[in-house]
C-alpha positions in Angstrom: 96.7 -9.2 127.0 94.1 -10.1 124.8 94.2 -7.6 121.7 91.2 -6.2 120.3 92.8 -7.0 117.2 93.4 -10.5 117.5 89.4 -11.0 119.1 87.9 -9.5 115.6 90.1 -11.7 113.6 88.1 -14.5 115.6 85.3 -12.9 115.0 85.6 -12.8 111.1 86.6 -16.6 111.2 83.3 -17.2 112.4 81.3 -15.1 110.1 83.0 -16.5 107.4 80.8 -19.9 107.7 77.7 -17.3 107.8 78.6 -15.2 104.7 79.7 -18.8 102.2 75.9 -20.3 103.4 74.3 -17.3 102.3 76.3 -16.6 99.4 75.6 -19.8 98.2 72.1 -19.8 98.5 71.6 -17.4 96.7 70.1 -17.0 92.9 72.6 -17.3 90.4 71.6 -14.1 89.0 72.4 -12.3 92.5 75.9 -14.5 93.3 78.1 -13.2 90.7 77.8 -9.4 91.7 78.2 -10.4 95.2 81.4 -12.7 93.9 83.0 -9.6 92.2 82.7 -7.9 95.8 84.1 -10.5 97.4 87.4 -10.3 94.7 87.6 -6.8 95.5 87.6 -7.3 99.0 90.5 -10.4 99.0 92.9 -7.7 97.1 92.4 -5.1 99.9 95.1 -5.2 103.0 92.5 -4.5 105.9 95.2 -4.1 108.6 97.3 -1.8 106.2 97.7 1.9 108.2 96.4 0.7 111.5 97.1 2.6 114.3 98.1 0.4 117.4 99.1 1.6 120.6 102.5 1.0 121.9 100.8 -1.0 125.0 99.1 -3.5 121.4 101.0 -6.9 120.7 100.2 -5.9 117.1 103.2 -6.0 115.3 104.3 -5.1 111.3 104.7 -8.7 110.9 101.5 -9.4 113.0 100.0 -6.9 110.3 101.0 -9.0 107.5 99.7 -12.2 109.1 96.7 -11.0 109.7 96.4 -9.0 106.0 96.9 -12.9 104.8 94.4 -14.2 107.2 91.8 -11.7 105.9 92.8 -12.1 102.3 92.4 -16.1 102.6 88.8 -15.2 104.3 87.3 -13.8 101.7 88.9 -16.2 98.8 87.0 -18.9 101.2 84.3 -17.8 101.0 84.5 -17.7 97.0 85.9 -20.9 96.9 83.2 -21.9 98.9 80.4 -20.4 96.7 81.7 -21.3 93.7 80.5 -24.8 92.0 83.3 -27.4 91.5 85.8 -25.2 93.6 86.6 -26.4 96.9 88.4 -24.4 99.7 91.6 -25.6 101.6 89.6 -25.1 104.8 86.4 -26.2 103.6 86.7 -29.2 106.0 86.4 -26.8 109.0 83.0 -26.0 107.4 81.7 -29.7 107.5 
C-alpha cells in the first residue's frame, strides 16, 4: 500500500530543491525574514497529532522519522541559502 503519507514526503523532497534556488536568489534584504521562517518551521513536528487510519502503515516511530525528515528539510534549505554554509545533502542538489 502506498501511503498518502509517505507520497507527500516525496513530494517535499522535491520542492526542497525549488524553495533553496529561490531563497537564494533572492535580495539580501528579503532572505533573512524568509530565513527566520524557515527556523520557525525546522522547530515545528509536522506529523505530531496526525490522525492515521488503522488500514495506514504510519506508525509512532514512522511519525518520528518523518518529523526528522521534515525538520532536516527545512535546515537544508537554510543551509543551502546561507553563504559559506553547506548542507550534508547538498550533493543531491548538484
Amino acid at each position: 500500500m502506498i501511503d498518502h503519507y509517505f507520497v507527500t514526503h516525496a513530494q517535499l523532497l522535491a520542492l526542497r530543491n525549488v524553495v533553496a534556488f529561490i531563497v537564494q536568489t533572492m535580495p539580501e534584504e528579503q532572505k533573512e525574514s524568509v530565513l527566520q521562517v524557515l527556523k520557525k518551521f525546522a522547530e515545528i513536528e509536522l506529523m505530531d497529532g496526525i490522525d492515521a487510519p488503522p488500514t495506514s502503515d504510519i506508525t509512532p516511530k514512522t511519525v518520528e522519522k518523518l518529523n526528522k525528515a521534515y525538520k532536516a528539510i527545512f535546515n537544508d534549505i537554510i543551509d543551502l541559502s546561507t553563504p559559506g554554509r553547506k548542507s550534508a545533502s547538498a550533493s543531491y542538489l548538484q
